[in-house]
C-alpha positions in Angstrom: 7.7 -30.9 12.8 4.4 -29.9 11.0 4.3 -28.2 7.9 0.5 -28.4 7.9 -1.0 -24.9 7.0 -3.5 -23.5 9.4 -6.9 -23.4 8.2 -6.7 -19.9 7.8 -3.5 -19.4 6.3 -4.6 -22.3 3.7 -7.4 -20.1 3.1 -5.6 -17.0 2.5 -3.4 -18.9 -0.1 -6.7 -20.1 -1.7 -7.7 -16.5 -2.4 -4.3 -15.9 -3.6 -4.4 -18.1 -6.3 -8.2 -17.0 -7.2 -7.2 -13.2 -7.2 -4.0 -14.2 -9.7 -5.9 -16.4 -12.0 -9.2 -14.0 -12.3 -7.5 -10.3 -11.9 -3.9 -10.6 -12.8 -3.4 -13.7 -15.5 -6.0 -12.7 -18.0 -3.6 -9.2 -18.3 -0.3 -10.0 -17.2 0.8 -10.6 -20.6 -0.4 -7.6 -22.2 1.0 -5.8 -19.1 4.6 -6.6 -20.0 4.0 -6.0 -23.4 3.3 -2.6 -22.8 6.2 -2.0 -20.9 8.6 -4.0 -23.6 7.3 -2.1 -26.2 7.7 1.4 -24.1 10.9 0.7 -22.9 13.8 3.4 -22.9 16.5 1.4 -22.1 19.0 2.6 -19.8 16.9 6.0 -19.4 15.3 5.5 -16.5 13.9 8.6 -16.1 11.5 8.2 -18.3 10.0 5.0 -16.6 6.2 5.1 -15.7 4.0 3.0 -13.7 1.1 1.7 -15.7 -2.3 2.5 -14.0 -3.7 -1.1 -14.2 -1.2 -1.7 -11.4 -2.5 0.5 -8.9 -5.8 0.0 -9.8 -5.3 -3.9 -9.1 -3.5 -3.1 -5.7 -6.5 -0.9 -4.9 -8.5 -4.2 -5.3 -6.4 -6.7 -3.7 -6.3 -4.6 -0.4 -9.8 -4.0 -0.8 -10.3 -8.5 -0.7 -8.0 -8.5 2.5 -5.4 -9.5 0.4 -2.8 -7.1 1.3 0.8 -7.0 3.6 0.1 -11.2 4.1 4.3 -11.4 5.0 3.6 -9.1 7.8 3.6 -11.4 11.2 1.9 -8.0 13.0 -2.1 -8.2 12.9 -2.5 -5.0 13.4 0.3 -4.3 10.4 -0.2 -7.1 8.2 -2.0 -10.4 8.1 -0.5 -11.7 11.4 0.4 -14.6 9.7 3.6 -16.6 11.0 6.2 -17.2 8.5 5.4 -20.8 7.9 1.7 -20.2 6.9 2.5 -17.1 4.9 4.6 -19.2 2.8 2.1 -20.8 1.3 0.8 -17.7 -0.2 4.2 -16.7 -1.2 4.5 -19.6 -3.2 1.3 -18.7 -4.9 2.3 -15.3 -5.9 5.6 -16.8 -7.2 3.3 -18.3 -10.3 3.5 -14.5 -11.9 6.1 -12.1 -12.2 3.6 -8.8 -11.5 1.4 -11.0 -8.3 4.3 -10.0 -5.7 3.6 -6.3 -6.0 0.1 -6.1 -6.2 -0.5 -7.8 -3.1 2.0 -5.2 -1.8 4.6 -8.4 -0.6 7.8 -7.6 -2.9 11.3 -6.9 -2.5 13.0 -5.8 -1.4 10.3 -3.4 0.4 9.6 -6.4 2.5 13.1 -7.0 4.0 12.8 -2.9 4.6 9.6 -3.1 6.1 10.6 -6.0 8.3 13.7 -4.0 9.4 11.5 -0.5 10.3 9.0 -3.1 11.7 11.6 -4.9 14.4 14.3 -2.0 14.6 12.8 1.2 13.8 12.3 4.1 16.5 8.9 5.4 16.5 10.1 8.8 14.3 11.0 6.0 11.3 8.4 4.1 11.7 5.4 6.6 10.9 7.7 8.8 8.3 8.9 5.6 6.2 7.3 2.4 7.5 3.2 4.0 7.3 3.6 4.8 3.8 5.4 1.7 2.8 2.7 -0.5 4.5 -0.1 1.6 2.5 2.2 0.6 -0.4 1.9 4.7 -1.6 6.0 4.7 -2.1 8.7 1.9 -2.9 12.1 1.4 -1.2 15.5 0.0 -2.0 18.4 -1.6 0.2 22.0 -0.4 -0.6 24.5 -3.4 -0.1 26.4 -5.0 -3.5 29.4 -2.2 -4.0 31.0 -2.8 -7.8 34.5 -2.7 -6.4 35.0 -4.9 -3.5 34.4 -8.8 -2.8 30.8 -8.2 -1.7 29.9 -11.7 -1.2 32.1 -11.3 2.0 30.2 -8.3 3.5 33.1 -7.3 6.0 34.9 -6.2 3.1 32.5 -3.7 2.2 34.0 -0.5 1.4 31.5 2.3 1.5 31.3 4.1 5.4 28.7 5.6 7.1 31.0 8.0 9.7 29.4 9.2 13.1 30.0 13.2 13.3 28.8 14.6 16.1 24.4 14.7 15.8 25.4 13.6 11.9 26.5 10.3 10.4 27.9 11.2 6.8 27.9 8.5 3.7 30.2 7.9 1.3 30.8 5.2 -1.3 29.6 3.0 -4.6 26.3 0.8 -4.4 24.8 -1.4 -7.1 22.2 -4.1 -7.8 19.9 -1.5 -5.9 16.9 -3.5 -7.2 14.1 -1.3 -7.2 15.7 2.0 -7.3 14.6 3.0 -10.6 10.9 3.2 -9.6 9.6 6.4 -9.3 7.5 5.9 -6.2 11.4 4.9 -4.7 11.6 7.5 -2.2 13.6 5.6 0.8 16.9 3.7 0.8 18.2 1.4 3.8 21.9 2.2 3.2 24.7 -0.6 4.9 28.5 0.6 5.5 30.9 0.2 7.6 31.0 2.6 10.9 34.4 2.1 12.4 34.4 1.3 16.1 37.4 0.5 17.7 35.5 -1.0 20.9 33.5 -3.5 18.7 34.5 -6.9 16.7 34.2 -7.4 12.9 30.6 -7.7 13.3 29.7 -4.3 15.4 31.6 -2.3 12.3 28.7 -1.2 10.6 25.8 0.3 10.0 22.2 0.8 8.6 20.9 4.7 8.0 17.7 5.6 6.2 18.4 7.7 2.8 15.8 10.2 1.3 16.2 9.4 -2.3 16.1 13.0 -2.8 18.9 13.5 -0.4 21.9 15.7 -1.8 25.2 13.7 -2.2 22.9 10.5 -3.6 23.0 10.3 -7.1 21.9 6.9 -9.7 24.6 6.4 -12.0 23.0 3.9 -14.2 20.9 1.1 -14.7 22.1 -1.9 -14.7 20.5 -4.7 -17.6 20.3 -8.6 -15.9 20.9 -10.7 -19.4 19.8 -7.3 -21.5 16.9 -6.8 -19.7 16.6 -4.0 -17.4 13.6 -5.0 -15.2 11.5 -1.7 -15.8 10.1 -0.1 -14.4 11.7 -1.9 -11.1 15.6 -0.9 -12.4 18.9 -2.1 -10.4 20.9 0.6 -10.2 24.8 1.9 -10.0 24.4 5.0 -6.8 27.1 6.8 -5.4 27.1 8.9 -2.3 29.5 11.7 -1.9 29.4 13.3 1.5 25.7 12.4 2.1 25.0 14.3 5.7 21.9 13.0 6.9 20.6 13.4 11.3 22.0 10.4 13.2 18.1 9.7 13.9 18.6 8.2 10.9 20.8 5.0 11.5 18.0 2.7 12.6 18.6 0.8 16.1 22.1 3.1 16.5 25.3 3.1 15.1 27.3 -0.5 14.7 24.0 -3.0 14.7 24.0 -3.4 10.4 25.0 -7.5 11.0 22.9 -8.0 13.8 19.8 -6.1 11.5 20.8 -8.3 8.6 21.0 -11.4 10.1 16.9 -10.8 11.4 16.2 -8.9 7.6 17.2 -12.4 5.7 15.6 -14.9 7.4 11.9 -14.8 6.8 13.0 -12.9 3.4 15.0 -16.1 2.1 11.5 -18.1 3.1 9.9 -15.7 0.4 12.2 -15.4 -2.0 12.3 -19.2 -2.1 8.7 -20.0 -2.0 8.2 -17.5 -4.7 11.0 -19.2 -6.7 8.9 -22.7 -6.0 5.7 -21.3 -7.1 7.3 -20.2 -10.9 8.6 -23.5 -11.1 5.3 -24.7 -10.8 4.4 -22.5 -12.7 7.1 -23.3 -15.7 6.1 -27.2 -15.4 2.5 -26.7 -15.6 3.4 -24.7 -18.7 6.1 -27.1 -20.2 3.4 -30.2 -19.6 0.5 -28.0 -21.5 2.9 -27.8 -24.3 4.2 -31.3 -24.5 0.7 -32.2 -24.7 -0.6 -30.3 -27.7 3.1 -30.6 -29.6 3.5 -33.3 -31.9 6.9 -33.7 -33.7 7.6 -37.6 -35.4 3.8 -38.7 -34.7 3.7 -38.4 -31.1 3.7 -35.8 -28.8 6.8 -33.9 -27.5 6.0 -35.5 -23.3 6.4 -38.8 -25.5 9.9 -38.1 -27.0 13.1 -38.9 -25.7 13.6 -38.5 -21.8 10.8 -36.0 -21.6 8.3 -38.4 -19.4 11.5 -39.1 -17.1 12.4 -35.2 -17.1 8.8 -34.2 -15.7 9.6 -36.9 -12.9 13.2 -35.3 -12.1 11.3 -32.0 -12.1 8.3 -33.0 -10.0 10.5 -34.4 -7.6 13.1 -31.4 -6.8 10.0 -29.2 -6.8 8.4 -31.3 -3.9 11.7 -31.3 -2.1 12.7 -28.3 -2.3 9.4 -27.2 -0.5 9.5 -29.3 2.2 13.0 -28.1 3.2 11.6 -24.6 2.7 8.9 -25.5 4.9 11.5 -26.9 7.2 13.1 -23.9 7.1 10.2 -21.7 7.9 9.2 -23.7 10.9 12.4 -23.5 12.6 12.4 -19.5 11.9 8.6 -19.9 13.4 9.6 -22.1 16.5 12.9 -21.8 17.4 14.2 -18.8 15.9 16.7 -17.6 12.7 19.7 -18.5 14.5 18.7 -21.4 15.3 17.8 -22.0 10.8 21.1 -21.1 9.7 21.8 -24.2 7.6 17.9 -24.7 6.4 18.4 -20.7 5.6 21.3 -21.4 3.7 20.4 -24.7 2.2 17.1 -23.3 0.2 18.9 -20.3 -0.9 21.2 -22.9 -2.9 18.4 -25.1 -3.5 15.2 -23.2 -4.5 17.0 -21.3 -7.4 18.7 -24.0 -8.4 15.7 -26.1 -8.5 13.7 -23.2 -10.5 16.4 -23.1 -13.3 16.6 -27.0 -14.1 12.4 -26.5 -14.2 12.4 -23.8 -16.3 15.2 -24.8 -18.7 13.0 -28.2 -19.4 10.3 -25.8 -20.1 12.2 -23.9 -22.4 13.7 -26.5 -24.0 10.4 -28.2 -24.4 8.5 -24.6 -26.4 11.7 -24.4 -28.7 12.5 -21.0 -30.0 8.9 -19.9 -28.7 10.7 -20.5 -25.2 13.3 -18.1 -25.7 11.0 -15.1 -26.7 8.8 -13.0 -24.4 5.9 -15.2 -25.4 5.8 -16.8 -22.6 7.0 -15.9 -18.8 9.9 -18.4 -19.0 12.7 -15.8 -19.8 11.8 -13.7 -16.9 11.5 -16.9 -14.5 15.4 -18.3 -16.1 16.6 -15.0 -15.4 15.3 -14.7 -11.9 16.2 -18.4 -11.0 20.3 -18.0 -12.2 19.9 -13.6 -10.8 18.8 -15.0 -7.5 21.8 -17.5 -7.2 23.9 -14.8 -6.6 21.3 -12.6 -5.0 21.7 -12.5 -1.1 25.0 -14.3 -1.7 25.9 -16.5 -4.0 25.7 -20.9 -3.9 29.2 -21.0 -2.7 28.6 -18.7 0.1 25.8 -21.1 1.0 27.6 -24.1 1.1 30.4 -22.7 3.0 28.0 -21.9 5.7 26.4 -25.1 5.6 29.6 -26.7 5.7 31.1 -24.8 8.4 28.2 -25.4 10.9 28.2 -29.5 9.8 31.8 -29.3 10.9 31.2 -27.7 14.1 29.6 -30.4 15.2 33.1 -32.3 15.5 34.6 -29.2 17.0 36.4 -28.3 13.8 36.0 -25.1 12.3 
């Protein structure tokens, strides 16, 4: 295995890091003040989208710096998963990077999905303006009253009737659908076919946001904070008719879509996760530094010189079994990364929340405020272990596949 970035993809990460740290660091903080301070709460109507952030998207894509998770040249950066990770991790260090450089979920995972599946029709209605980052998307999966860690119990259905397939069901944590650029949803329900096994029972149709039938509910607040103007939302579809051009790949292929959406997605997601917990160390060391408390300073006190080890340490392994991860997806394919997949999704979050804890713990009350971006990492690091399925999913998998190797199931 080598984990060694390419030249170029080293490079790209390089100008990552300089774009964040001269364009988007110096106003990031002001940025979410803004929005804190303007907030409506659960009215998510009302949600704007501050001009700084297209302005700064204008001027990433103008440096190059623009679609780097796509693996299509002629799309994206062309960059393989492995080398765009390294970038990933860079635009982990800031909660606002991700957008700007037009690589955030979950419009990735959609574009992805368009990118491999999509018939040409889909492609230059949803996937064109996605890539040119004019309009945002959302994926429909969580429902609020089924088991949806266990997908096959998904309730919603997306029936095939005659040159229509008509949706019906409850969605939520639909991250992203209170944007108002969200004009696209990836909806996934079950389509019953009696020919097909659990795993040919559903399905994957494009939504219109504007569609009739589709209709947001609420927004829902992650620890009391409700993400704006991003939003995840409660959306129900009552008898949503919609052209059966609009099930990408055909009716009955959801898992086999899915299974190809979360691969190179988990790779990002994870990276990002890494690249905050950088982020939350390099912030937690700064203010051990300058803190004294009982004539020394605070990295002096107590366990904090052995906690900075512990946290160094599951930094740097959690990336190399990311990187692991990403080279298999690279080299031998996703099915052939199932337990890598599975083992950073537990890993990287968990990782990120023991990293940012110590860094909270370490600014004291300071570290509990929006003062800092420690809040916003905590609650994406204990979010994303349920995110995508939760640990215990994870393990189960990992588990399972372990114990294949002794032909037990």
């Amino acid at each position: 295995m080598d984990f060694q970035p390419s030249e170029r993809a080293s490079s790209t990460a390089k100008r990552v890091r300089a774009f964040i740290d001269e364009h988007i660091a110096p106003i990031e903080a002001a940025h979410w003040q803004d929005i804190h301070e303007a907030r409506h709460g659960g009215d998510w109507t009302k949600w704007q989208i501050p001009p700084r952030v297209e302005a700064l998207k204008a001027k990433a894509r103008a440096e190059g710096l623009w679609n780097l998770f796509m693996p299509d040249p002629e799309l994206g950066a062309g960059l393989s998963v492995l080398d765009y990770a390294f970038s990933a991790e860079q635009t982990g260090r800031s909660m606002m990077a991700p957008e700007i450089f037009n690589c955030n979920a979950p419009d990735t995972g959609n574009m992805e999905v368009l990118w491999k599946y999509g018939s040409a029709e889909q492609k230059a209605q949803w996937l064109t303006p996605l890539l040119a980052g004019e309009i945002r998307s959302v994926f429909f999966m969580t429902e609020p009253d089924v088991a949806s860690s266990d997908a096959t119990n998904m309730a919603a259905t997306a029936v095939v009737e005659g040159s229509e397939i008509v949706l019906n069901g409850k969605k939520w944590w639909s991250s992203g659908v209170g944007d108002p650029r969200c004009k696209i949803g990836i909806f996934m329900a079950r389509t019953p076919n009696a020919d097909g096994g659990r795993h040919s029972q559903h399905s994957m149709v494009l939504v219109p946001m504007d569609t009739p039938g589709v209709e947001i509910q609420r927004m829902l607040p992650v620890f009391g904070e409700y993400d704006e103007p991003h939003g995840h939302g409660e959306v129900h579809f009552t008898n949503v008719r919609l052209p059966l051009s609009n099930v990408i790949a055909g009716p009955g292929r959801g898992f086999e879509i899915a299974q190809g959406r979360l691969g190179p997605g988990r790779i990002h997601h994870c990276m990002r996760m890494l690249g905050a917990a950088e982020k939350s160390l390099e912030l937690a060391i700064e203010r051990g530094l300058k803190r004294v408390a009982f004539g020394k300073p605070l990295v002096n006190l107590g366990g904090n010189r052995e906690r900075i080890a512990e946290c160094r340490l599951a930094i740097d392994q959690a990336r190399l079994l990311t990187l692991q991860a990403a080279w298999k997806i690279d080299t031998l394919g996703v099915m052939s990364a199932l337990t890598d997949v599975s083992a950073i999704k537990v890993v990287a979050p968990n990782v990120l929340q023991q990293v940012v804890d110590f860094a909270i713990q370490i600014h004291g009350g300071m570290g509990v405020s929006h003062d800092t971006m420690l809040t916003a990492f905590f609650n994406q690091a204990r979010s994303l272990r349920l995110a995508d399925g939760p640990d215990e999913v994870h393990k189960g998998m990992i588990a399972r596949l372990e114990l294949m190797k002794y032909g037990s199931k």
